[in-house]
N, C-alpha and C positions, 0 to 999 in steps of 0.2 A: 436427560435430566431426571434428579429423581423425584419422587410425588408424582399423585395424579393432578391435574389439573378441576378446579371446581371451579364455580359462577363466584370466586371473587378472582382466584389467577387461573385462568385457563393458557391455551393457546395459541398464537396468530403465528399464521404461514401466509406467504407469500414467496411466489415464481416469477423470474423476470428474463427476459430471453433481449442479446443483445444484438441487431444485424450487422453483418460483416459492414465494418467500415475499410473504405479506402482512402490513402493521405500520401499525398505529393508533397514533398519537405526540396525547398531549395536551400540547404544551406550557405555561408558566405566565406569568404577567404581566412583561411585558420594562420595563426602564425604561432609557429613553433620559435622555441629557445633553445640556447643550451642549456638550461635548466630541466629540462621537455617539462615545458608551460605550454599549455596551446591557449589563445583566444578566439572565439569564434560568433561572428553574428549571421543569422539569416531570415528567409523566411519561407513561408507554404500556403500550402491551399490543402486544405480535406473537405469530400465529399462526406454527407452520410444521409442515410436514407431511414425512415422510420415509420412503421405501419400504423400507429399509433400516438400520435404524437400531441392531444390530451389525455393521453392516459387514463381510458376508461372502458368501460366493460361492454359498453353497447353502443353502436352508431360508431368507428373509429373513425378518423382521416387520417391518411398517409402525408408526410411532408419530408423534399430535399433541403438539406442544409448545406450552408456553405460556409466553411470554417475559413480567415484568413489568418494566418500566423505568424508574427513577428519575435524576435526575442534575440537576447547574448547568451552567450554558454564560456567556460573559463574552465580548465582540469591542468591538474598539476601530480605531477608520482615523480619524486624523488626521495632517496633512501630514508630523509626526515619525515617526510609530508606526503600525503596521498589526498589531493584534495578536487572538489569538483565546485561547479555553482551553473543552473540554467535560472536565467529568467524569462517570463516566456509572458506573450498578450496575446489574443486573441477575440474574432469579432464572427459571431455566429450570424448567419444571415439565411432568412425562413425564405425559400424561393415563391411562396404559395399564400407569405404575407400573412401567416396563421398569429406569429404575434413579434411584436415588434423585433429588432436587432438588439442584440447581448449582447457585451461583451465579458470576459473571461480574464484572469490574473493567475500565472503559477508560479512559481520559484519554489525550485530544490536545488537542498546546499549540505555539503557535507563532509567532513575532512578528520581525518586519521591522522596524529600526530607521536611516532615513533619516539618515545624519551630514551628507552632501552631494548637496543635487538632484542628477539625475540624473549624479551621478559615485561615488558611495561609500553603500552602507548594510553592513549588519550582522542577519546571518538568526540567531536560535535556535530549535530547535523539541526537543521530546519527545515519544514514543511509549509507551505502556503499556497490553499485553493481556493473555491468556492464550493459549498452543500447545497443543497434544495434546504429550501425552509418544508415544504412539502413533496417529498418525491414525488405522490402522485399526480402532482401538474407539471408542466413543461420547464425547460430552464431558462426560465424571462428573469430581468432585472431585478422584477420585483420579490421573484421567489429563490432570490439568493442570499446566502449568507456565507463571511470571510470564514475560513478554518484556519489557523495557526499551531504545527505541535514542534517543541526546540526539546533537543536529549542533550545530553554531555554525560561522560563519564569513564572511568579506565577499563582496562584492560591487564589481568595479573595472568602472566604464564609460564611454567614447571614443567621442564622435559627429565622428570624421575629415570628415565630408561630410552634407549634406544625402542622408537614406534612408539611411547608412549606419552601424551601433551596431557597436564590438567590447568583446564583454562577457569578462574578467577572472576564475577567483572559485576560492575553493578552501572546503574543509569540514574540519573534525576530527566523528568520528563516537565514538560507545562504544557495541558492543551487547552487553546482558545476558541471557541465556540461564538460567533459572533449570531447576537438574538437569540441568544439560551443563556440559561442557567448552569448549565451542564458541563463550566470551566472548572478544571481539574488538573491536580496534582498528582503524579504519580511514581515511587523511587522501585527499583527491581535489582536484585540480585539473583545470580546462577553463577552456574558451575558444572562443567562439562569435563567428560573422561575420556580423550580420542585419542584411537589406536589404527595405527597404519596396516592396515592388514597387507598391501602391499603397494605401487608407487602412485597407483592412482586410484586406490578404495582405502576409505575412513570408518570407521565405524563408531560409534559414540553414544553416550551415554547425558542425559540432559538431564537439570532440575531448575526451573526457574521458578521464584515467586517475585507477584507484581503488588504491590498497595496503590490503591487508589485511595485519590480525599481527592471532594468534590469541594467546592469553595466555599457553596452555602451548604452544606448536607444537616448543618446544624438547626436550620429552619424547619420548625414541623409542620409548614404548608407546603413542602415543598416534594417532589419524587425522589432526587437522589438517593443513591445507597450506595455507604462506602463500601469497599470487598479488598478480600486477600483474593489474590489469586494464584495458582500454584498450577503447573505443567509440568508433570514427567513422561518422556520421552526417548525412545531411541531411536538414531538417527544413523541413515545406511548413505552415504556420498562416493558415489563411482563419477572419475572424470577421468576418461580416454581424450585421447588427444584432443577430437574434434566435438566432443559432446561435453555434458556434466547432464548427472540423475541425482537427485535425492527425496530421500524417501523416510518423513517420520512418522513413528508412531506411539503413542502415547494416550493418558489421560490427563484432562483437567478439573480441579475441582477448584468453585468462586463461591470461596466463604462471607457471606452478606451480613451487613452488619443491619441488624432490624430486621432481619428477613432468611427463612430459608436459603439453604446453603442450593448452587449447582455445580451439576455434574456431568462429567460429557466427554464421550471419544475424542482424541487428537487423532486424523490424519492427511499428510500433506505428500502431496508428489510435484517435483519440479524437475522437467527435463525439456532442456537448452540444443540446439545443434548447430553447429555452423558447419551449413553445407558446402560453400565457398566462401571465399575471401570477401565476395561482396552481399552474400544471402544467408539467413537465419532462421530458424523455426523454434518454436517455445510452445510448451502446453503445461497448465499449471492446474493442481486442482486439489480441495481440499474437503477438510470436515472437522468445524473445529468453532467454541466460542470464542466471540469476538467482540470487541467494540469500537466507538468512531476513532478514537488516538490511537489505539492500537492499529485501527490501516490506514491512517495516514502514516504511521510510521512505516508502514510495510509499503507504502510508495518512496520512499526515500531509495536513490541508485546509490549501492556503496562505489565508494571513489575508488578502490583498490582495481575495480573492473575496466579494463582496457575500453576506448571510447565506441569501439566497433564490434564489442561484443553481444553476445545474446544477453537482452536482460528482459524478464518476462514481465509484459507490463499488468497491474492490477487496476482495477476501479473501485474506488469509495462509492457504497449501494447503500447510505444511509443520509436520513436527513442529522442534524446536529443534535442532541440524544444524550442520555445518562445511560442508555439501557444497553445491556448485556444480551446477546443472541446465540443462538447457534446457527451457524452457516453453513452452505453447504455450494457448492460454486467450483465451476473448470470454464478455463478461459486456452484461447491459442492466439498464437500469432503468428504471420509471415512479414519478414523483413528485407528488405533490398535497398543498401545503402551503395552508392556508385558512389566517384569522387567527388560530381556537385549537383546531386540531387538522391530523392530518397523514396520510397512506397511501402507501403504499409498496411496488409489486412488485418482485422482481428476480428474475432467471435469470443459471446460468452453467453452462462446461463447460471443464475442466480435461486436460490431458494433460500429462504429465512423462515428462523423460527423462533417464535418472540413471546414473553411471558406477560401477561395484563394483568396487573393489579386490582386490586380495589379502590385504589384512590388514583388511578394512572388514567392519564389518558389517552386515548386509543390511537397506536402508532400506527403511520401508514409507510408503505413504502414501495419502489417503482424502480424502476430500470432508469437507471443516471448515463450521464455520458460519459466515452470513454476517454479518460484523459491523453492530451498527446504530448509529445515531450521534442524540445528540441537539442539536439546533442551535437557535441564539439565534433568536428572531424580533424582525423589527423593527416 
């Protein structure tokens, strides 16, 4: 970022380290079409263990949770349509009776609609979880709040030349922040230049810019700040058969309106592997400013991915928020789906770094849980 930071914006870091969870997923009977529609409902059990679990710097206590999991799942890929939907509940239960029983709400939805082979389709997707109202306490009823973020918008694509795609595309976004202020508007446009270097390496060239409007930004008692944001990037994508890498790198710069401009490294790696038919590995990691709509969106499964593929999963590491960060985070996972049951490790570790105001006030934030997801089987 540039500037020094002074005793009106300095600033706040914070580390968060996530213990390997393990999750027993029973899913239920899928029924296929000739369409290939599947529908699927199940349910699970995940363990998780946490060495810390008021969140505080001295005196900790460890506590077992015990996650129960119910939900539907629906996916659909046909040459028109590529589309998905989980809804999913859940009911945290404290073994050690540290604080009451939670329960939990997700649904992710998302669907590709082909108007013109390869020149024109049409993306919708929704998001819907719970935030901490305060990271730094545990995730009881009380310190929750709904998150909502819905996109729509095209897709334009130009094959100039043999090996050569120039992709077109812009979004409308809405995110809803439930007990905040920090519900926002947001439209982006880019434009990408990828070149097949050969049948399974892309290479590519990115520019995106994002506007954000905040609903109230116009209140002058208020934090918000609208911003441009803009990311250039180039992006390296090798998929061999049984794997996929990608690898970007880039800058970004979040032009503030009322406020100094930031500036900040892009870099992200994502590499997937499916070691057999039934087992998975994923390790994700990046560095790069962020904010809360933008990963909720980055939790959204695109529909185009087969039901049993590697998809790396991420966590939302913030409470509901206007604010702009830079992040810094690598997460893994192991996966083992059979035909009617499922397990699941994961680890991650978190660092944030966050700008304070003069008239802000003072963000806290903590190691969140990791979201689980229940998927159709084929």
């Amino acid at each position: 970022m540039t500037g020094q930071p002074t005793s009106a914006h300095r600033q706040w870091r914070h580390r968060s380290y996530g213990a390997i969870t393990a999750a027993l997923v029973l899913p239920g009977l899928a029924i296929s079409t000739a369409r290939a529609t599947d529908f699927a409902y199940g349910g699970g059990y995940v363990l998780e263990h946490t060495s810390n679990i008021d969140q505080v710097a001295t005196s900790p206590r460890d506590e077992w949770i015990h996650s129960l999991i119910g939900g539907i799942a629906y996916s659909e890929n046909t040459a028109d349509l590529a589309a998905h939907a989980v809804m999913q509940a859940q009911e945290n239960i404290y073994q050690n009776h540290r604080y009451d029983d939670t329960p939990l709400y997700f649904v992710d939805a998302a669907g590709i609609w082909t108007i013109a082979p390869q020149r024109l389709t049409w993306t919708v997707e929704d998001h819907h979880r719970q935030l901490l109202l305060n990271v730094q306490q545990s995730d009881t009823l009380a310190n929750q709040a709904g998150a909502n973020v819905f996109s729509t918008g095209p897709d334009v694509y130009s094959r100039p030349s043999v090996g050569n795609t120039l992709v077109l595309g812009g979004r409308y976004a809405h995110v809803y922040l439930e007990h905040s202020n920090a519900d926002n508007d947001r439209g982006s446009a880019y434009t990408r230049w990828l070149y097949e270097l050969n049948s399974s390496t892309t290479l590519s060239l990115n520019y995106e810019a994002l506007k954000v409007t905040f609903s109230d930004s116009d209140v002058a008692s208020n934090t918000n700040v609208d911003y441009l944001r803009t990311d250039r990037y180039v992006r390296f994508d090798w998929h061999p058969s049984r794997s996929r890498v990608t690898l970007d790198y880039g800058h970004t710069t979040n032009g503030r309106d009322q406020d100094a401009d930031l500036d900040g490294q892009l870099a992200r790696l994502t590499w997937t592997r499916q070691m057999t038919p039934e087992s998975s590995f994923g390790l994700t990691a990046a560095r790069e400013q962020q904010d809360v709509g933008a990963e909720l969106l980055s939790e959204i499964t695109d529909p185009t991915t087969p039901s049993n593929a590697s998809v790396s999963p991420t966590t939302v590491q913030v409470a509901p928020t206007s604010d702009v960060y830079y992040l810094r985070r690598i997460e893994a996972y192991y996966r083992y789906l059979a035909s009617d049951w499922a397990t699941e490790w994961r680890g991650f570790s978190h660092q944030q770094s966050r700008r304070i105001g003069r008239d802000d006030l003072i963000r806290q934030h903590a190691e969140d849980r990791v979201p689980r997801r229940l998927r159709a089987q084929r």
